[in-house]
Backbone as a printed PyTorch tensor [residue, N CA C, xyz], in Angstrom:
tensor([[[  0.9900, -12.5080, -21.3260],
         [  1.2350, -11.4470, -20.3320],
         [  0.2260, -10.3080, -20.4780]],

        [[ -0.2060, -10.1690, -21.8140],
         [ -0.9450,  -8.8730, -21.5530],
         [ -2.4720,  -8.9170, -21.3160]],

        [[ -3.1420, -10.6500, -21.6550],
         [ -3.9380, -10.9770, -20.5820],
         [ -4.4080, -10.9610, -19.1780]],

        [[ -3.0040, -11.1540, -18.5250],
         [ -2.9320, -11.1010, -17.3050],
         [ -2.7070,  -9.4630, -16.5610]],

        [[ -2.4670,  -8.4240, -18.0260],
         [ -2.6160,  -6.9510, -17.7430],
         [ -3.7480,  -6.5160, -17.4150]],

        [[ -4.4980,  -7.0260, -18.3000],
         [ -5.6890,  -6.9430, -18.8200],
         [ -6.6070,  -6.7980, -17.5160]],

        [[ -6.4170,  -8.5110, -17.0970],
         [ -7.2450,  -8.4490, -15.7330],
         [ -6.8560,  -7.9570, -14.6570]],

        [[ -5.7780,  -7.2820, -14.4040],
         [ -4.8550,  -6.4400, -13.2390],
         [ -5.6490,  -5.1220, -13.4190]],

        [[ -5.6740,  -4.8510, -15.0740],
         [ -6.2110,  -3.4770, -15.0540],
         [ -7.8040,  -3.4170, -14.5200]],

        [[ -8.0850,  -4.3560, -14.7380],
         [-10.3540,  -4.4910, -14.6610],
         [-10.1880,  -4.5130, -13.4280]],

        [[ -8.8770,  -5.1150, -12.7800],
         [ -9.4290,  -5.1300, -10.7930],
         [ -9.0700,  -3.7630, -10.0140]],

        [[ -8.4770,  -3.3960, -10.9870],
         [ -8.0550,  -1.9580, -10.4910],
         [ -9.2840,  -0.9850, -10.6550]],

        [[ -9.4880,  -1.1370, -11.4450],
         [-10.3810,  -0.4230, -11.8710],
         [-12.3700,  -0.8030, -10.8620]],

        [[-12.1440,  -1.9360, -11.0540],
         [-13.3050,  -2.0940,  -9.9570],
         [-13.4540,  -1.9660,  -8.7390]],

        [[-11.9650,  -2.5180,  -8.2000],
         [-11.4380,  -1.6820,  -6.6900],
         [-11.8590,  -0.2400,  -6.3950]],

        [[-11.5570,   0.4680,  -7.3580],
         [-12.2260,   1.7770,  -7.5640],
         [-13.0730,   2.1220,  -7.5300]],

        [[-13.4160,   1.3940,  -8.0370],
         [-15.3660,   1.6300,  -8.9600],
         [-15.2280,   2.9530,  -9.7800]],

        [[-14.1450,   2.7790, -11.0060],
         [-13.7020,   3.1830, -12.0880],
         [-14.2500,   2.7250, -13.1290]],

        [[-15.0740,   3.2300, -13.9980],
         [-15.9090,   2.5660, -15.9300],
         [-15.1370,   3.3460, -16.5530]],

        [[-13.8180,   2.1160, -17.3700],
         [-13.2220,   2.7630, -18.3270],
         [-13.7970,   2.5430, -19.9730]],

        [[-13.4110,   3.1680, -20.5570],
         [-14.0600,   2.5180, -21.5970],
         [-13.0880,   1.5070, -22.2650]],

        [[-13.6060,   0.6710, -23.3390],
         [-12.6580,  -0.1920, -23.6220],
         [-11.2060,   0.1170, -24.2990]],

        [[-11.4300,   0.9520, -25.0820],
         [ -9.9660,   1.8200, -25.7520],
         [ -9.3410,   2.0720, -24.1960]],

        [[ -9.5570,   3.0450, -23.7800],
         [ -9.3410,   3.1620, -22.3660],
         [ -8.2090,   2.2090, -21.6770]],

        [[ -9.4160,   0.7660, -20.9930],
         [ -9.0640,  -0.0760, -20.5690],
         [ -7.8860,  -0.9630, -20.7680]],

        [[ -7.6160,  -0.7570, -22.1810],
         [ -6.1900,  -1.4950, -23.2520],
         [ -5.4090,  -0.6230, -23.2850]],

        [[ -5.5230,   0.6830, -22.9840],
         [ -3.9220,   1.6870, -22.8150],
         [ -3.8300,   1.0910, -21.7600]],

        [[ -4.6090,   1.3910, -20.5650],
         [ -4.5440,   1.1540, -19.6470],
         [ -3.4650,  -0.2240, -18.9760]],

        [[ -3.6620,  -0.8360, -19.4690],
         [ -3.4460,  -2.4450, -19.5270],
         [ -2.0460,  -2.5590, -20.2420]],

        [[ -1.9920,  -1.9640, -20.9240],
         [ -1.0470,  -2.0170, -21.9980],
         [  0.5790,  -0.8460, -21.0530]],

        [[ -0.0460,   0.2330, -20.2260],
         [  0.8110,   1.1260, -19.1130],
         [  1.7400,   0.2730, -18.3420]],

        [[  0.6650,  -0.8930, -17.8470],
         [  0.9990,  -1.3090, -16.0850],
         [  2.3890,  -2.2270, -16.7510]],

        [[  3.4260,  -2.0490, -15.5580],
         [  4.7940,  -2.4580, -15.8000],
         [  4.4950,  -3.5830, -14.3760]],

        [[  4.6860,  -5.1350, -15.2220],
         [  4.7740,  -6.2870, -13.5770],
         [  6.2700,  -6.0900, -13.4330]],

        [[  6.4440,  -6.4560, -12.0650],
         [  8.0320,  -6.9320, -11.1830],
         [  7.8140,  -7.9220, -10.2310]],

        [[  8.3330,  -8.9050, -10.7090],
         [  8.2400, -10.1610,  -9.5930],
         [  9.4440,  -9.6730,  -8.6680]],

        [[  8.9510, -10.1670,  -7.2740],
         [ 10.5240,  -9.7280,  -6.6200],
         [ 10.3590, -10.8290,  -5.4290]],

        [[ 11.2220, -10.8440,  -4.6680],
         [ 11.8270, -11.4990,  -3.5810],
         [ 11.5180, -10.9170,  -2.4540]],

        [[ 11.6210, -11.4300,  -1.3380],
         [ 11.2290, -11.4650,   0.0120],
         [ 12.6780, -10.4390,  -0.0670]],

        [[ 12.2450,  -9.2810,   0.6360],
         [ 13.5390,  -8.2830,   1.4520],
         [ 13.3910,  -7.3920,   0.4870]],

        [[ 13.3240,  -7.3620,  -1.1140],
         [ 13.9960,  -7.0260,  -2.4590],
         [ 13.3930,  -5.8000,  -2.1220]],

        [[ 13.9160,  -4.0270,  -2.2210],
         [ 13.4420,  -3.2240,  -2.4580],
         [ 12.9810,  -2.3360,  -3.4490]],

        [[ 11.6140,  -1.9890,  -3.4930],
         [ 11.4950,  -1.5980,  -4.9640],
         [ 11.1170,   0.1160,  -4.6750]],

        [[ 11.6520,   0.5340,  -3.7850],
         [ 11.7360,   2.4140,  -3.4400],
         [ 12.8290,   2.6330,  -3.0310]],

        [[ 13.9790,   3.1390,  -2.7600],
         [ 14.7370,   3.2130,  -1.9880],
         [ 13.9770,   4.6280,  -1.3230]],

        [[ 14.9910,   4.9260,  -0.0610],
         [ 14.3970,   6.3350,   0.5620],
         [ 15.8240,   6.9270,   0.1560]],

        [[ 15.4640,   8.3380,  -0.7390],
         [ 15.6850,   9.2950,  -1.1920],
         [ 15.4460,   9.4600,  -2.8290]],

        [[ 15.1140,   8.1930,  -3.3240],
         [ 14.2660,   8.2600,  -4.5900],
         [ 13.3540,   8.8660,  -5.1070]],

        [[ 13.0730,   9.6080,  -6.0610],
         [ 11.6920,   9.7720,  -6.2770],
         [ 10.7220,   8.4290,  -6.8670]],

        [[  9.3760,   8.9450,  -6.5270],
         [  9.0650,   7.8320,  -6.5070],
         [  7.9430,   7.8320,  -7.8230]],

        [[  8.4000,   6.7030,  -8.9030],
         [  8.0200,   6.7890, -10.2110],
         [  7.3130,   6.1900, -10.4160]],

        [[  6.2320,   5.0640,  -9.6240],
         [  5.1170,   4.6170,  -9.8160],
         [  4.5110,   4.1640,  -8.9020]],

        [[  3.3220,   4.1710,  -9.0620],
         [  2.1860,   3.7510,  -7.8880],
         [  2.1940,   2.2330,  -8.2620]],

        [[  2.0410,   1.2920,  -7.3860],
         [  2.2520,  -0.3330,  -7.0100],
         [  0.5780,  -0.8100,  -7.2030]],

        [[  0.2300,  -1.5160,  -7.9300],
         [ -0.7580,  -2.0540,  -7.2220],
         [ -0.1570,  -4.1900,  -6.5430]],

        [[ -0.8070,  -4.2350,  -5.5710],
         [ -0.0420,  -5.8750,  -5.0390],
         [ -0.8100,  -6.5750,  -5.2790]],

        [[ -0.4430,  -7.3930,  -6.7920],
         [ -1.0750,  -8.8950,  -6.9940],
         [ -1.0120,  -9.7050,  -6.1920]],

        [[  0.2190,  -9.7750,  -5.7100],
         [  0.7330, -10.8880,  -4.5890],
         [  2.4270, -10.6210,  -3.9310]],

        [[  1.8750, -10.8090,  -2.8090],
         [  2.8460, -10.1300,  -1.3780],
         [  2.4760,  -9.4960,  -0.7980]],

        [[  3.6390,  -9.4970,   0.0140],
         [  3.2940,  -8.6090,   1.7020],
         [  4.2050,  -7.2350,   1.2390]],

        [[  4.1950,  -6.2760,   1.1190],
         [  4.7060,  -5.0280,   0.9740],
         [  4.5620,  -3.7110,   2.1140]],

        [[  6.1500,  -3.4560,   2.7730],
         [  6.4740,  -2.6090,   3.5600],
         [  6.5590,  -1.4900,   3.4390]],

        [[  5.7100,  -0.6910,   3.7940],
         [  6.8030,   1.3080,   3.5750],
         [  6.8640,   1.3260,   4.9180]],

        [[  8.5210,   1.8390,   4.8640],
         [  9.0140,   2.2700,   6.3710],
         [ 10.0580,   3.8010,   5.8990]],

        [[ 10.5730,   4.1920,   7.3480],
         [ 11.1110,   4.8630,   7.4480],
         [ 12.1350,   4.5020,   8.5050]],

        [[ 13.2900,   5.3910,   8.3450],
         [ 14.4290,   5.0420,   9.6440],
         [ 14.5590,   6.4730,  10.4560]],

        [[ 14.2670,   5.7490,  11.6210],
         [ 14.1210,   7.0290,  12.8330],
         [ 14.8790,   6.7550,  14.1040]],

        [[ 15.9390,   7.0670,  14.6090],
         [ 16.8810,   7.0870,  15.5000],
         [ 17.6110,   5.2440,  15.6340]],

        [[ 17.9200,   4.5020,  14.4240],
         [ 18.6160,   3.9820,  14.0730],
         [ 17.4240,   2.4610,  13.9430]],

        [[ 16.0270,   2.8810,  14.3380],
         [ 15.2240,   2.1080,  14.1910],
         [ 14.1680,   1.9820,  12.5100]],

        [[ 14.0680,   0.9560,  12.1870],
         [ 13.1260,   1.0430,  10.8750],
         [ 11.6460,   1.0750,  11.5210]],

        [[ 10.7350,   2.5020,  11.1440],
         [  9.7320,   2.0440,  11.3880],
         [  8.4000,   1.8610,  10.4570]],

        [[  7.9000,   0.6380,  10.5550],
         [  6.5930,   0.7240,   9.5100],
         [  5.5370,   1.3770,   9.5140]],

        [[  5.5230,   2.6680,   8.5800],
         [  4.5970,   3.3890,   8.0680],
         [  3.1170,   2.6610,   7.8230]],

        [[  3.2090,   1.9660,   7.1460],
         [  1.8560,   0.8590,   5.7370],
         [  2.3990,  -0.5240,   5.8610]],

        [[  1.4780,  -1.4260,   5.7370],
         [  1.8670,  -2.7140,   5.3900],
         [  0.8100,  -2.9530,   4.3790]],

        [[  1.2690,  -3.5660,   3.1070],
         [  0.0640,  -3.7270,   2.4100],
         [ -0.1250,  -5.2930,   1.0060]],

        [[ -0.9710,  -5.7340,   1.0420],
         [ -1.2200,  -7.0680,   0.9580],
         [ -1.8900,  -7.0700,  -0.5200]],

        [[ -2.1300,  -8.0180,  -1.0240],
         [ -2.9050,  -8.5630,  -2.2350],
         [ -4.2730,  -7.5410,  -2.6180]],

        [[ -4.7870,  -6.5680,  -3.3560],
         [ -5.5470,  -5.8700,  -3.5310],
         [ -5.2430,  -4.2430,  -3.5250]],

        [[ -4.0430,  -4.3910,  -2.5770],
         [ -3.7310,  -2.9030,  -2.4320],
         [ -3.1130,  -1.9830,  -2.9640]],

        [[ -3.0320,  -0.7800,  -3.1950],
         [ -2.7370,   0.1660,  -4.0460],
         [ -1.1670,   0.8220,  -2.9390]],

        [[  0.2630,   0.7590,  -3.2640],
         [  1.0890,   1.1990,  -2.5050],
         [  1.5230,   2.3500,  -3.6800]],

        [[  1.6320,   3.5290,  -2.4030],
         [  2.4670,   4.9280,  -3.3720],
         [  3.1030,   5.7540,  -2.2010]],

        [[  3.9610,   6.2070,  -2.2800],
         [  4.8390,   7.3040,  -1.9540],
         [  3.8280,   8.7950,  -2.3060]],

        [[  3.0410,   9.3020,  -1.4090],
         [  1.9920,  10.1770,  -1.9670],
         [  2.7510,  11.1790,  -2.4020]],

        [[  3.2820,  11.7480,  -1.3490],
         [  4.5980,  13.2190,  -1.4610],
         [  5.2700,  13.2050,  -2.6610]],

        [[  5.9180,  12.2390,  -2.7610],
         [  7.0700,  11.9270,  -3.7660],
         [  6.3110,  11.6000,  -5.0850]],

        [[  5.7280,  10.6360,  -5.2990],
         [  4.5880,  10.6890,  -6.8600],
         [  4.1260,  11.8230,  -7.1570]],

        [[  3.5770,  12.9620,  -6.4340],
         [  2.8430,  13.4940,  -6.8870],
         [  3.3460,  14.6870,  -6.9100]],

        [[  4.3590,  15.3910,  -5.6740],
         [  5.3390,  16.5270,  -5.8670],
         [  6.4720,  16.0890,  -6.6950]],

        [[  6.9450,  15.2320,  -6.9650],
         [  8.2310,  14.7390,  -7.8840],
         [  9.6510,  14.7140,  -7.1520]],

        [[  9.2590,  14.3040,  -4.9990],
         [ 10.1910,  15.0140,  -4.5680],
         [ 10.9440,  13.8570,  -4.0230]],

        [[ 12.3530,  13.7080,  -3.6970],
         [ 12.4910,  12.3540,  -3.0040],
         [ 12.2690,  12.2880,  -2.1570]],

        [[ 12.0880,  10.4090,  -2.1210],
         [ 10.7830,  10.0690,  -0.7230],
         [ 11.5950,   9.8390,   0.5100]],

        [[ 11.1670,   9.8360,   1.6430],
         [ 11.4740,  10.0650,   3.0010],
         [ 11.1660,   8.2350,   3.5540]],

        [[ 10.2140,   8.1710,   2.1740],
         [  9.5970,   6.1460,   2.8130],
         [ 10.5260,   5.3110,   1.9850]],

        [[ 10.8290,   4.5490,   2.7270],
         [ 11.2980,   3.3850,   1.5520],
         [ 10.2910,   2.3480,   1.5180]],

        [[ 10.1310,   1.4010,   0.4770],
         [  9.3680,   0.6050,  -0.2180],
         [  9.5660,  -0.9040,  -0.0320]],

        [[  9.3900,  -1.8390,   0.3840],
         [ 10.2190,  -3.5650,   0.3340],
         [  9.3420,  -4.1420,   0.4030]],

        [[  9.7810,  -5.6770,   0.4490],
         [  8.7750,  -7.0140,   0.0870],
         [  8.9170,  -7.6710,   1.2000]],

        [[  8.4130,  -7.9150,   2.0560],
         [  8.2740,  -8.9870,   3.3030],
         [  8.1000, -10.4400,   2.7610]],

        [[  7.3160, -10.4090,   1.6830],
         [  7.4930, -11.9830,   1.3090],
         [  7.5820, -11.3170,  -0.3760]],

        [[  7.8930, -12.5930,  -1.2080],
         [  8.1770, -12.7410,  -2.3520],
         [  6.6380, -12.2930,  -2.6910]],

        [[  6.9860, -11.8480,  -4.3390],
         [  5.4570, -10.8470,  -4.6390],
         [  5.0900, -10.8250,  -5.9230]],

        [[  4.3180,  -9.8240,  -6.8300],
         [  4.3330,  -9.1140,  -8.1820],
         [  3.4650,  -8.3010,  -7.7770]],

        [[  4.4460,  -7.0530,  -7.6950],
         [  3.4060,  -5.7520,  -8.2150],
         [  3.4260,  -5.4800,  -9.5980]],

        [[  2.3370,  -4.7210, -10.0130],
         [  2.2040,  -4.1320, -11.3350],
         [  2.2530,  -2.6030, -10.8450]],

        [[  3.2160,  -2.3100, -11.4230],
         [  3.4950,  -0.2210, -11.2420],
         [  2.7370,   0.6110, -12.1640]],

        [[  2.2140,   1.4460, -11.9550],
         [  1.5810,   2.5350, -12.9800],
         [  2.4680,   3.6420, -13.0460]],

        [[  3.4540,   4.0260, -13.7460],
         [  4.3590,   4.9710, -14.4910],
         [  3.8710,   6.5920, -14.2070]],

        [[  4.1410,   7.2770, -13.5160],
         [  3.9890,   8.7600, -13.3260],
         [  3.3390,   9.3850, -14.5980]],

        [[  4.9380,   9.2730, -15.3420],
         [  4.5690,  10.2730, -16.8630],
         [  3.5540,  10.0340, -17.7290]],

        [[  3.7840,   8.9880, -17.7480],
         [  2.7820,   8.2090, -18.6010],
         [  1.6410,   8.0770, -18.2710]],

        [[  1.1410,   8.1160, -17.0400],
         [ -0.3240,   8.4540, -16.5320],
         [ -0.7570,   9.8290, -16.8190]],

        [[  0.0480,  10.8010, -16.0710],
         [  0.2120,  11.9870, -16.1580],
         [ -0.0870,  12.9750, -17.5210]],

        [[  0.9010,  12.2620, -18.3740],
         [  0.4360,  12.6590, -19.6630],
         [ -0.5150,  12.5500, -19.9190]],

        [[ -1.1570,  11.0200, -20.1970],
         [ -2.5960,  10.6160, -20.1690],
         [ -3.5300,  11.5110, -19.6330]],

        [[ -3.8390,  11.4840, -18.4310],
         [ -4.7030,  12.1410, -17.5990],
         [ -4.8790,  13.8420, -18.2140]],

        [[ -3.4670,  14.4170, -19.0370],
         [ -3.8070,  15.7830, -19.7040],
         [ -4.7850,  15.7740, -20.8210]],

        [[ -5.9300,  14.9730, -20.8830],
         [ -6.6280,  14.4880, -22.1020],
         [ -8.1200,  13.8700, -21.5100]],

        [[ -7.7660,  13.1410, -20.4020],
         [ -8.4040,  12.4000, -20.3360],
         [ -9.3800,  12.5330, -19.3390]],

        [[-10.7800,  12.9330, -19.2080],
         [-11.1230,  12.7560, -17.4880],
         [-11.4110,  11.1430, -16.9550]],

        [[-11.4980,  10.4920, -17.8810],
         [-11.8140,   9.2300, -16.8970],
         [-10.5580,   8.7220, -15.9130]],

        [[ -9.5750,   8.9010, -16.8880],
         [ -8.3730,   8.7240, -15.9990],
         [ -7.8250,   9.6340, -15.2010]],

        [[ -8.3590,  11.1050, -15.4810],
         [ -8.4850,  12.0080, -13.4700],
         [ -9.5720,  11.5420, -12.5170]],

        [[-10.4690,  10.9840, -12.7240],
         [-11.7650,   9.7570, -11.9760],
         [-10.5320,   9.2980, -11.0100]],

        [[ -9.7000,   8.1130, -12.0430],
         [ -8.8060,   6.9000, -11.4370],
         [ -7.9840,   7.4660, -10.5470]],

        [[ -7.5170,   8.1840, -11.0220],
         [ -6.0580,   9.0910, -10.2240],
         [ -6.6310,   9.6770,  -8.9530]],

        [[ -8.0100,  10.3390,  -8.6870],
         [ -8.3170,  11.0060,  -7.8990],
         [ -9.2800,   9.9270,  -6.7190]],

        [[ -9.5620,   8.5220,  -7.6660],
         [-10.2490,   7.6690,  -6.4540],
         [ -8.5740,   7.0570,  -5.9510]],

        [[ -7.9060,   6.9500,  -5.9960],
         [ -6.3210,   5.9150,  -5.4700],
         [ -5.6290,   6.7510,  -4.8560]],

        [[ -6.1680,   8.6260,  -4.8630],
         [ -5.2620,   9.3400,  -4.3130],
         [ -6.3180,   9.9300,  -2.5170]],

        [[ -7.6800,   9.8900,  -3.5940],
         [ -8.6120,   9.8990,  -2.0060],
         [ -8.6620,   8.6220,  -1.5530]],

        [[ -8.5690,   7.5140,  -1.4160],
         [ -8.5830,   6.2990,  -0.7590],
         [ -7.1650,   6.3640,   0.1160]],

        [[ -6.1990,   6.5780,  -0.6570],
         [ -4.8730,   6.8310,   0.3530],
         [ -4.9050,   7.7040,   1.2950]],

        [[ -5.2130,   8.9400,   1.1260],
         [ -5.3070,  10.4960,   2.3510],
         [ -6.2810,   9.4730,   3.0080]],

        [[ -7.6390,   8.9230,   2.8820],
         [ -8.3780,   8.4970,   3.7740],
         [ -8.0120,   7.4530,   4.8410]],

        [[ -6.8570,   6.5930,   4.2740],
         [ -6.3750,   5.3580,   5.2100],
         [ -5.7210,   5.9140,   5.6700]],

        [[ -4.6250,   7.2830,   5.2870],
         [ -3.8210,   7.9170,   6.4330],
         [ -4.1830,   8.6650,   7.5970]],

        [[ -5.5170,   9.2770,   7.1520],
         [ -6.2180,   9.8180,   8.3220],
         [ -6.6190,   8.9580,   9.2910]],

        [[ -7.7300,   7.5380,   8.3920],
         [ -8.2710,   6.6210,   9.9740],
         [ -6.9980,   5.8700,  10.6650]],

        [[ -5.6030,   5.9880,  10.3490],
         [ -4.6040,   5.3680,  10.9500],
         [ -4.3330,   6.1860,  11.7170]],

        [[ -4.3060,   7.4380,  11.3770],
         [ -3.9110,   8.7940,  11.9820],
         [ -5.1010,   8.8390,  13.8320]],

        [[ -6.5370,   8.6050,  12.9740],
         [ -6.9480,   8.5340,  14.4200],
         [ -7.3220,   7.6770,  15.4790]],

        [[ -6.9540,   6.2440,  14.9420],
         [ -7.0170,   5.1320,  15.3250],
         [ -5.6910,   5.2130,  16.5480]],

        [[ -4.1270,   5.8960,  15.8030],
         [ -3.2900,   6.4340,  16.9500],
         [ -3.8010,   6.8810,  17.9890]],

        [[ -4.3970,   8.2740,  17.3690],
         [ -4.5660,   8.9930,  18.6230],
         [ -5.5460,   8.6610,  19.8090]],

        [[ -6.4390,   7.8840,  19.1360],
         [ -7.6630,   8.1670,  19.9990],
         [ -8.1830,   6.5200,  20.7570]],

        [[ -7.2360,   5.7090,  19.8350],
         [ -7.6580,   4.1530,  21.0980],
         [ -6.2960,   3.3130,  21.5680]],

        [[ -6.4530,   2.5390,  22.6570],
         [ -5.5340,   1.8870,  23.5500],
         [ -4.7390,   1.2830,  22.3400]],

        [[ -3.7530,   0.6200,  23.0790],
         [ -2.7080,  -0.2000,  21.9130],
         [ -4.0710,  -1.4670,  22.4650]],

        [[ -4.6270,  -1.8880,  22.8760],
         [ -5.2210,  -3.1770,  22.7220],
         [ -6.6360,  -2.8110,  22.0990]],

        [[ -7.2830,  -1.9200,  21.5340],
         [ -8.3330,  -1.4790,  20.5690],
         [ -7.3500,  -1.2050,  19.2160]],

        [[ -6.4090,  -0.7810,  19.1130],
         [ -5.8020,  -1.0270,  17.6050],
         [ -5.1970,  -2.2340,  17.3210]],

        [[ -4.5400,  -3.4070,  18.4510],
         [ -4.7290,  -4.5030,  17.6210],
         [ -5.8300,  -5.0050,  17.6340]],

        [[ -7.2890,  -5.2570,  17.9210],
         [ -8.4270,  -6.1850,  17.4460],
         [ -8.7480,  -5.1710,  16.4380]],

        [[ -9.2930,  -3.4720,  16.1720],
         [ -9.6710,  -3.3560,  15.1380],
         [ -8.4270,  -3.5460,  13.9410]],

        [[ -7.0450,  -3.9470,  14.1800],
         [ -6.1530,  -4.4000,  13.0570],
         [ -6.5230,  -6.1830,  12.4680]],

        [[ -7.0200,  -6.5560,  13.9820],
         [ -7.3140,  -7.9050,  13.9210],
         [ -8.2190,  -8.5020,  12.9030]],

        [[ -9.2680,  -7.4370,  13.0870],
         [-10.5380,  -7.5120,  12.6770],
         [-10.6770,  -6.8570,  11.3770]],

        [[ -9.8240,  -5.8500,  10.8860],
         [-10.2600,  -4.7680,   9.7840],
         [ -9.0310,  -5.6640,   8.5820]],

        [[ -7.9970,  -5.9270,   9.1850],
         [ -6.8310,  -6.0010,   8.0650],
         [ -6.1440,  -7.5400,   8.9790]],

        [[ -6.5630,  -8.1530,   8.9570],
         [ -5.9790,  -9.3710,   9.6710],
         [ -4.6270, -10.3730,   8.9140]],

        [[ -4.5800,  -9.8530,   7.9350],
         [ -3.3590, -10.1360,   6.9750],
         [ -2.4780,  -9.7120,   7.4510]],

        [[ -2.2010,  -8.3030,   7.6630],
         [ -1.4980,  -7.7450,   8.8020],
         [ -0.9110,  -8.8460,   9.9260]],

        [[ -1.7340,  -8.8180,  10.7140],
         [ -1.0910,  -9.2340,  12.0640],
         [ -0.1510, -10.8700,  11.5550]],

        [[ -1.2760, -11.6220,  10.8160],
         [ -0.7180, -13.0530,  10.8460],
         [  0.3300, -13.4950,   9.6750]],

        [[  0.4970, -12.1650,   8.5640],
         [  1.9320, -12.3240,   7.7490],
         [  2.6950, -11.6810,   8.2440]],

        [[  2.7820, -10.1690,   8.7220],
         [  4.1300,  -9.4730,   9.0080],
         [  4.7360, -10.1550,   9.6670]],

        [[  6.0920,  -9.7620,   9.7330],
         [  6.7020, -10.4910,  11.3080],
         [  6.3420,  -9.2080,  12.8570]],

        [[  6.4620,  -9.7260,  13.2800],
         [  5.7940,  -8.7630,  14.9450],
         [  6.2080,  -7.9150,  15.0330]],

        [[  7.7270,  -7.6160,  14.9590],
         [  7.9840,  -6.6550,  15.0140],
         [  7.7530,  -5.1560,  14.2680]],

        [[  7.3150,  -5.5190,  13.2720],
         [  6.8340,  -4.6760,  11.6780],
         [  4.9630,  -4.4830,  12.5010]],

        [[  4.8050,  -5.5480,  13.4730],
         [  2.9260,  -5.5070,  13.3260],
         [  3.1310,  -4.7620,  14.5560]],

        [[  3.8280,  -4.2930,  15.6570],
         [  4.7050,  -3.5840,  16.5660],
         [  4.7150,  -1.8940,  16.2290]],

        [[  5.7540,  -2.2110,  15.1810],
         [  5.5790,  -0.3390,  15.0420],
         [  4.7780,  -0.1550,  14.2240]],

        [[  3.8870,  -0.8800,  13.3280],
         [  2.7610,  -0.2470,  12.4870],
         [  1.7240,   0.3360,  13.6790]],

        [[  1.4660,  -0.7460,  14.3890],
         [  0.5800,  -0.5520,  15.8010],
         [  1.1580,   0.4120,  16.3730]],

        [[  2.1110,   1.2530,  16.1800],
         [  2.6460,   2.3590,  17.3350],
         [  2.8220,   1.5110,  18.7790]],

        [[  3.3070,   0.7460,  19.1400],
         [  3.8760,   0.3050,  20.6860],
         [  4.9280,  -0.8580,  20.3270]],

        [[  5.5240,  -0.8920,  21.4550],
         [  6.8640,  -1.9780,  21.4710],
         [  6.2430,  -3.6390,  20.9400]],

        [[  7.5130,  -3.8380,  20.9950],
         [  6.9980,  -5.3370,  20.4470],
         [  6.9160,  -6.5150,  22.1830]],

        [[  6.7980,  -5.5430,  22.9000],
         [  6.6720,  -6.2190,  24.5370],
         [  5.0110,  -5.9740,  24.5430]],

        [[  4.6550,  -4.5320,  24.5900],
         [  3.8970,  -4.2190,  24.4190],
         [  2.0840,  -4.8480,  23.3140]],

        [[  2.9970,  -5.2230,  22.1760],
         [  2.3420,  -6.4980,  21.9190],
         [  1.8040,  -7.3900,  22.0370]],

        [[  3.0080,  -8.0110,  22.7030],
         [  3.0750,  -9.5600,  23.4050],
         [  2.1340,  -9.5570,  24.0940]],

        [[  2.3020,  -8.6310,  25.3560],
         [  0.8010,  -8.6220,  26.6190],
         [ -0.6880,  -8.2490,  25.5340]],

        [[ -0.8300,  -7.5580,  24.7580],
         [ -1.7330,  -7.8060,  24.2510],
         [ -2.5730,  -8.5290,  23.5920]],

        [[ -1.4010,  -9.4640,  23.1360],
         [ -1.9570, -10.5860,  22.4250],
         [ -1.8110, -11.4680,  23.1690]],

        [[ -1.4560, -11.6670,  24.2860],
         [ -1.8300, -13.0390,  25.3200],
         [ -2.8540, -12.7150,  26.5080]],

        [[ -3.5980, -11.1650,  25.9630],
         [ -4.3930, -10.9770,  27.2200],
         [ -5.9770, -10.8740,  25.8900]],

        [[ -5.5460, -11.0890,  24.9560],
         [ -7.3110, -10.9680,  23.8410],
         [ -7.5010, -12.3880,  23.4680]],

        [[ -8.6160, -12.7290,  23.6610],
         [ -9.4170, -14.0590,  23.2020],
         [ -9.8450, -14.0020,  22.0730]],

        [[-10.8010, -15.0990,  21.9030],
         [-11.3740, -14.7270,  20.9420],
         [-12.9160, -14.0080,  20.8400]],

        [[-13.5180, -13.9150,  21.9660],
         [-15.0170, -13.1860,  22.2850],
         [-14.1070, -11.6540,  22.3310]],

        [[-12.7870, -11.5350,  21.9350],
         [-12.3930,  -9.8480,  21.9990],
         [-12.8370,  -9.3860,  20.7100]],

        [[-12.2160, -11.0110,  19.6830],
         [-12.5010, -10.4050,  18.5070],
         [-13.6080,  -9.6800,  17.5670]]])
């Protein structure tokens, strides 16, 4: 198992483009907590605080929220990706997102305190903390203007095209409200794009 930390931690770290050193690299490694889980299984609830940042070895992983009796998906995020509750990790406040598994998975979690502590010592590990916390504000912004500023049929091909894991694991309805429009709304879109759209 702590082989398989080992190399969770080096991909994290290169995802980044993080140089830890090797002492480093073996706390490091030695931090990350795996959870195998199940398709549905939630690993945030909403009003939790939220006590570790996810990275996804494997699965489909949801943050949603519930808004007038509807769940809607915030993030969908796949094999490589870094999932966190930004608000809640980092103010200590409970989260407003909840967290779940669309398909069966293993994340490896990175522990608040225990980073935290760390990081009072350490700058390579404020490097890490500060590339996983600017990579997140940055995907919330280009989602942010990808909303505002193109058709629902320019956010599914650049979803098509940028994150295509997305469209062909979620179920539709989840690839629906991530996309901001109905799941009708969808439908005509995806029976009116070819493939010279893509």
């Amino acid at each position: 198992m702590l082989e398989k930390k080992r190399d969770v931690a080096r991909e994290i770290c290169r995802s980044y483009n993080i140089t830890l050193s090797p002492e480093a690299m073996e706390r490091f490694a030695n931090m990350l907590v795996p959870r195998k889980l199940l398709r549905g299984a939630l690993v945030l609830s909403e009003g939790e605080v939220c006590d570790y940042m996810y990275y996804v070895e494997r699965g489909l992983v949801l943050q949603s929220y519930h808004k007038q009796k509807l769940t809607v998906a915030e993030h969908i995020a796949h094999e490589g990706d870094m999932v966190i509750c930004i608000e809640s990790f980092f103010q200590r406040e409970p989260s407003r997102i909840q967290i779940s598994m669309l398909e069966p998975g293993i994340l490896y979690g990175i522990p608040h305190d225990e980073l935290f502590e760390w990081a009072s010592s350490s700058f390579e590990v404020c490097q890490l903390i500060f590339a996983i916390e600017q990579r997140s504000l940055i995907i919330s912004q280009q989602k942010a203007d990808v909303i505002r500023f193109e058709s629902a049929k320019e956010r599914y091909l650049r979803t098509l095209r940028e994150n295509p894991d997305i469209v062909r694991r979620a179920p539709l309805h989840y690839v629906a409200s991530y996309l901001q429009m109905t799941p009708e709304t969808l439908s005509r879109v995806r029976a009116s794009t070819s493939e010279d759209d893509i």
